[in-house]
N, C-alpha and C positions, 0 to 999 in steps of 0.2 A: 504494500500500500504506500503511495506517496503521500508526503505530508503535505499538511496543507500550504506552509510557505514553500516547498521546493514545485509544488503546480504553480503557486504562483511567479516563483521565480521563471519555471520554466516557458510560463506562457509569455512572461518579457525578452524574455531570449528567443521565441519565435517570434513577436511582434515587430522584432528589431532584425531579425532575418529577414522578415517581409520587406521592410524599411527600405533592406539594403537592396534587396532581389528587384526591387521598383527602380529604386535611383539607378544601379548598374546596367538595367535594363535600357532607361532613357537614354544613358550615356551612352550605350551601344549604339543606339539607332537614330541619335540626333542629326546624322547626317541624309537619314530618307527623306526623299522627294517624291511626293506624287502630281499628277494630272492636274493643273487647276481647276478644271472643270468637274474631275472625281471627288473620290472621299481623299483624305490624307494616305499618305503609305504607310504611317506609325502614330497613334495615339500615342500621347505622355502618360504615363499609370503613376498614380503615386499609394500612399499607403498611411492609413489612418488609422487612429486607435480610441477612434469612441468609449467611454464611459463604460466599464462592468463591473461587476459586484463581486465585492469580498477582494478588491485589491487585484485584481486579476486583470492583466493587460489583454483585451480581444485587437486585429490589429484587419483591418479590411482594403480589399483591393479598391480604389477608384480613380476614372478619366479627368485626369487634369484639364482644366479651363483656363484661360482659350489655348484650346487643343494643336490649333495650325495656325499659321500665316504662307502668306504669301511673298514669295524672296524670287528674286532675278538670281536664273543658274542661266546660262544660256547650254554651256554644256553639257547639261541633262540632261538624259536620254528619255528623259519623261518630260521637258520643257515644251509648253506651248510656241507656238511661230514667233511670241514676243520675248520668250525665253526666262516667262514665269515657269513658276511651279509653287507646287503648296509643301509647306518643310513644317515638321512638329517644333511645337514652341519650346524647346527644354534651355535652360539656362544651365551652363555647368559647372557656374560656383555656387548656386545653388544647388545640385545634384551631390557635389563632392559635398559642400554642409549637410546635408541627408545621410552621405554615407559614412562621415562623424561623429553625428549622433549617433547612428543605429550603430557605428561600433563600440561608442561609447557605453548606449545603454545596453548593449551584451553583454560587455565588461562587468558593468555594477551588478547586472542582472546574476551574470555566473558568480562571481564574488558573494553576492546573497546566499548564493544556491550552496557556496560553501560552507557559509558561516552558519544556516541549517543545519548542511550535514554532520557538520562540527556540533554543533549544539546536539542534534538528536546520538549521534556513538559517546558525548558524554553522558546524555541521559542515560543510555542502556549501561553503558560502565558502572554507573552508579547502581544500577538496579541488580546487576549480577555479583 
């Protein structure tokens, strides 16, 4: 049975997985371009950690707003005649601050997750 702080810890340590797995993602793909006239070739995801109970970090996937713009590539193989196209909006000193925190609060997260397990092998020391 897991205790109850080590679910907790552990669910900050996947919320900050999630974190990371979004920002590394935008970073990957900030260079797609699609069609002006189509959808974008990459949505931006980011990852959010709404409100749950008992301390417990839930950590959810969503499309970043606003999603694309439009940028002059002319050498795009997706550019229209004017040598637009539509590029995902990602910023990437915001993306790398994302992937800071979320290594950050791994860190604290696991370091919790220690001081638990620390805490619960002296409980049982004491009891045997």
């Amino acid at each position: 049975m897991i205790a109850p702080a080590a679910a907790i810890d552990m669910s900050g340590m996947n919320a900050a997985v999630a974190k990371f797995a979004a920002s590394a993602t935008n970073l990957a793909n900030m260079g797609d371009a699609g069609v002006v006239t189509g959808a974008p070739a990459y949505t931006p995801a980011g990852a959010i950690n709404p409100a749950a109970g008992a301390g417990a970090a839930v950590s959810s996937a969503v499309t970043l707003r606003p999603a694309s713009f439009v940028a002059y590539s002319p050498i795009s193989p997706t550019a229209a005649v004017q040598g637009l196209v539509i590029a995902p909006e990602i910023d990437p000193i915001n993306e790398i601050s994302n992937q800071l925190q979320a290594g950050n609060a791994y860190a604290f997260s696991l370091k919790a997750l220690q001081v638990a397990d620390e805490a619960q092998q002296s409980l049982l020391n004491i009891k045997s």
